[in-house]
C-alpha positions in Angstrom: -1.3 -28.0 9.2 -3.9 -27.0 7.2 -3.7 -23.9 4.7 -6.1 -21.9 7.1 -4.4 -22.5 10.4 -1.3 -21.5 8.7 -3.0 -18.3 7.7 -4.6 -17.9 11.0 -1.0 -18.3 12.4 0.7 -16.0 10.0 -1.9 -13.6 11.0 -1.0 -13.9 14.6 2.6 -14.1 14.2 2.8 -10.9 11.7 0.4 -8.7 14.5 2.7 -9.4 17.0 6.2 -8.7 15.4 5.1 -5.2 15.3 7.5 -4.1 11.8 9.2 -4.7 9.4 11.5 -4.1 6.5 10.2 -4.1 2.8 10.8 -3.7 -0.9 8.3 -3.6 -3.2 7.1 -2.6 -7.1 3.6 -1.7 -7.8 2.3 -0.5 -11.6 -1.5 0.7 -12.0 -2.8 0.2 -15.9 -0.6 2.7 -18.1 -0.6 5.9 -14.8 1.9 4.2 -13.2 4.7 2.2 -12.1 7.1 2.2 -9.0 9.5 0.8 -6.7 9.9 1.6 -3.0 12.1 0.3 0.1 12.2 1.0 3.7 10.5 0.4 7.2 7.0 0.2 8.4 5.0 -0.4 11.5 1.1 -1.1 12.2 1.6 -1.4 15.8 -0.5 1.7 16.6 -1.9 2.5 13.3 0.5 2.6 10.2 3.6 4.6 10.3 6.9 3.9 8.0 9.2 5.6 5.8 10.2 4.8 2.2 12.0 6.1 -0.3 9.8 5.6 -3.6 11.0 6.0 -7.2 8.7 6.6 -10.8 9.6 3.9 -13.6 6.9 4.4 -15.5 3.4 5.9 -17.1 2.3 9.1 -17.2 3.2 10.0 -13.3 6.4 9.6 -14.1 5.7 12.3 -16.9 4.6 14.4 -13.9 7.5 13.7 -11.8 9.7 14.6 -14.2 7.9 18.2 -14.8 8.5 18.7 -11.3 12.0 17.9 -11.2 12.3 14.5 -9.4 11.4 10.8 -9.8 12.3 9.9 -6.6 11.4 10.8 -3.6 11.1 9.9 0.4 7.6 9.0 1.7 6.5 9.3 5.3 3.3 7.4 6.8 1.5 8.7 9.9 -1.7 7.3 11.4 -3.7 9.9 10.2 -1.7 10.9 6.6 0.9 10.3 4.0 3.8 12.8 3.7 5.8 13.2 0.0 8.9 14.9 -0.1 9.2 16.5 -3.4 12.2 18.5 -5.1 13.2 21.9 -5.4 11.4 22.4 -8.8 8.0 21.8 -6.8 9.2 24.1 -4.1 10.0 26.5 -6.5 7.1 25.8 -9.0 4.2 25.1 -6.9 5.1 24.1 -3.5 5.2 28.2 -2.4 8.6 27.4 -1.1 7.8 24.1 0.8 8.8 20.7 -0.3 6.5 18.6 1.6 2.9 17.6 0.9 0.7 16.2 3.1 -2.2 13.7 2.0 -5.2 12.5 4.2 -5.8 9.1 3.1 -9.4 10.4 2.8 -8.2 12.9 0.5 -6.2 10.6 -2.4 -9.4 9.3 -3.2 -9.8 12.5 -5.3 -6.8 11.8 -7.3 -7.5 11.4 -11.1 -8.3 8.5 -13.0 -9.8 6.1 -9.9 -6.2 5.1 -9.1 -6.4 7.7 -5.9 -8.8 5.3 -4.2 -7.0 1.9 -4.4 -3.6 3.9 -3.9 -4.9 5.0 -0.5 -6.1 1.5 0.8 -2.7 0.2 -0.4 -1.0 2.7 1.9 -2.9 1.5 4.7 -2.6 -2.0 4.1 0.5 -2.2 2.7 1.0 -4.0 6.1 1.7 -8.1 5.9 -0.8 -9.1 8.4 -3.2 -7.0 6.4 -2.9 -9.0 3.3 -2.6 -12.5 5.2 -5.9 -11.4 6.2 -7.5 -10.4 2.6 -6.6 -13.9 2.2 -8.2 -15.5 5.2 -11.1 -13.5 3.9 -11.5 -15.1 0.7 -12.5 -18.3 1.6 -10.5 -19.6 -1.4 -7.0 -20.7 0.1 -4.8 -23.7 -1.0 -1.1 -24.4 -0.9 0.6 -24.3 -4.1 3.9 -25.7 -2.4 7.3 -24.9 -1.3 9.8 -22.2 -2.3 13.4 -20.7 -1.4 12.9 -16.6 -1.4 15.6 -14.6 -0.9 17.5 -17.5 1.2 14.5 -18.6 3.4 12.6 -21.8 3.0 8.9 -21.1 2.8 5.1 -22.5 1.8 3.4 -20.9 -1.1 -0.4 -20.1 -1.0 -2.6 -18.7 -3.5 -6.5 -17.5 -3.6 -8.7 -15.2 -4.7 -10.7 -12.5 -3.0 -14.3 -12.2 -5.1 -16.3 -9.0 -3.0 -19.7 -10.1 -4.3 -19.5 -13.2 -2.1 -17.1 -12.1 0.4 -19.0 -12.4 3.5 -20.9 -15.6 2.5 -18.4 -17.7 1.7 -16.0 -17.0 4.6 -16.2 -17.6 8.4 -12.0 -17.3 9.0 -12.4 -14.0 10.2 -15.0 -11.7 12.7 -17.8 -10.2 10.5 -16.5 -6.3 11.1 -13.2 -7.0 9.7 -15.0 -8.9 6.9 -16.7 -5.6 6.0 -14.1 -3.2 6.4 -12.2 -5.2 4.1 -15.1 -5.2 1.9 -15.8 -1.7 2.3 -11.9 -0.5 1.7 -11.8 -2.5 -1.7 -15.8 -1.9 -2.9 -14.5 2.3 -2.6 -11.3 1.4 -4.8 -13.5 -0.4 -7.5 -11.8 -4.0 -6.9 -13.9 -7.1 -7.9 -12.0 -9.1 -7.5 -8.4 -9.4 -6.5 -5.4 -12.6 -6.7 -3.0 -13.2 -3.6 -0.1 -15.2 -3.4 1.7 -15.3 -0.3 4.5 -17.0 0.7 5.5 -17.5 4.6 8.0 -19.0 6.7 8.8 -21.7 8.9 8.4 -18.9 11.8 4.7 -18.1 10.1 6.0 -15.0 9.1 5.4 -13.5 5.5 8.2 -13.6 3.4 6.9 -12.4 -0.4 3.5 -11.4 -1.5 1.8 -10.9 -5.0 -1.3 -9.0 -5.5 -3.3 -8.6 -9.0 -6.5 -6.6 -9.6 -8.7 -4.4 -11.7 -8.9 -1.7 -10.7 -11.1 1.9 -12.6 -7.5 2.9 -13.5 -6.2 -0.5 -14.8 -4.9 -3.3 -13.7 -2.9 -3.2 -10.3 0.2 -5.3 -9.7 1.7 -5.1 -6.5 4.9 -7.0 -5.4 6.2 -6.9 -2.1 8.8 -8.6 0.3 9.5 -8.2 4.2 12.3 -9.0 6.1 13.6 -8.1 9.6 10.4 -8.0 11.2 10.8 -6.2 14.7 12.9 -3.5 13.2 12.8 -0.1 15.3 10.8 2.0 13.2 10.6 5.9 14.3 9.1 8.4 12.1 8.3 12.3 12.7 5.8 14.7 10.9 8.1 17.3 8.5 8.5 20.5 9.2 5.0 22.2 9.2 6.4 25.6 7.9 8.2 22.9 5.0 4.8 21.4 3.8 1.6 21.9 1.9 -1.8 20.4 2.4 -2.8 18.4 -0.8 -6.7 20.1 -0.5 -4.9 23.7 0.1 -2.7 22.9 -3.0 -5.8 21.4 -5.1 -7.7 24.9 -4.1 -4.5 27.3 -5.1 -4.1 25.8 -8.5 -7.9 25.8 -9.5 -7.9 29.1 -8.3 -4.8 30.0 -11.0 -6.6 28.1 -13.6 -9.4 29.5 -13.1 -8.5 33.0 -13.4 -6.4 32.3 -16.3 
């Protein structure tokens, strides 16, 4: 099989399982570094639930000024939920622990790293990135590897936007350009993939490198159980604060200050 029909079938075979299970790290330039675990789904947009935990740069400062470095992430189609701690209740939060983030809105989170953030929560999906691949027009097998017990076939490429389009025919034009379009608005040029997928053509382990305007992006992720019953409700709304509302409330304070 050649290394785009087994992206093509990875692609298929990912859609279709629905969910999955995952564990991943990611670190932007010196703002930050995590690790996360838990379930997601893309079914009917993106939902999951993870619990994520601060390692490193200067979020982790912030996390620690507001009294956790971990805490339990919830994605809806339409937003991303934080749980934060009691400091940030007590602190900023006006009593509520929760803050909700459009996708739209993390965009406007400082240093560029907002931008590429969001389109990472969207597609942290495995189909998503089998198809960034499919999309570069630059696939080859590397070869063969056991990951976490299962046999599987590596795969690398290279995702270059300028000549996204032109170079690639492995997948219809409009998902060509909203890939195009999700990683032109986080400030990638160009982005590395490795993937590695199973004899079920299901992805096992992925690698992702870029530059982004906040600094080099690593992100490391691997999927297992695929199928897994994922259910996931909106908190409390008398528990959480809008980021925008919260952005408003403490440029009003500074500004009076």
């Amino acid at each position: 099989m050649s290394s785009i029909a087994a992206l093509r079938s990875a692609d298929a075979s990912t859609a279709e399982a629905d969910s999955a299970r995952v564990s991943m790290t990611t670190s932007i330039g010196t703002l930050m570094s995590m690790k996360g675990s838990g379930t997601v789904a893309w079914g009917r947009g993106l939902t999951g639930r993870l619990t994520l935990t601060y390692t490193g740069g200067t979020a982790l400062e912030t996390m620690r000024r507001v009294g956790t470095t971990s805490m339990e992430a919830r994605y809806l189609p339409d937003a991303y939920y934080a749980r934060m701690g009691d400091v940030f209740a007590e602190q900023a939060g006006g009593g509520r622990h929760w803050i909700r983030y459009r996708y739209e809105d993390l965009g406007r989170l400082a240093g560029g790293s907002g931008a590429y953030l969001r389109e990472q929560l969207r597609n942290s999906t495995p189909n998503q990135t089998v198809k960034l691949l499919l999309a570069s027009g630059d696939v080859r097998r590397v070869g063969e590897a056991t990951i976490r017990g299962e046999r599987t076939t590596h795969y690398r490429g290279t995702v270059n936007i300028a000549d996204f389009a032109g170079r690639s025919s492995n997948l219809p034009r409009s998902e060509l350009e909203a890939l195009r379009r999700q990683l032109s608005q986080a400030g990638v040029t160009t982005e590395s993939i490795d993937l590695w997928i199973n004899d079920r053509s299901l992805l096992v382990k992925k690698v992702e490198r870029a530059d982004t305007a906040a600094g080099t992006m690593t992100n490391t992720a691997y999927y297992s159980d695929y199928g897994i019953k994922v259910a996931v409700q909106e908190p409390p709304a008398d528990d959480t604060r809008d980021f925008k509302d919260l952005m408003r409330t403490q440029g009003s304070a500074g500004g009076g200050s």
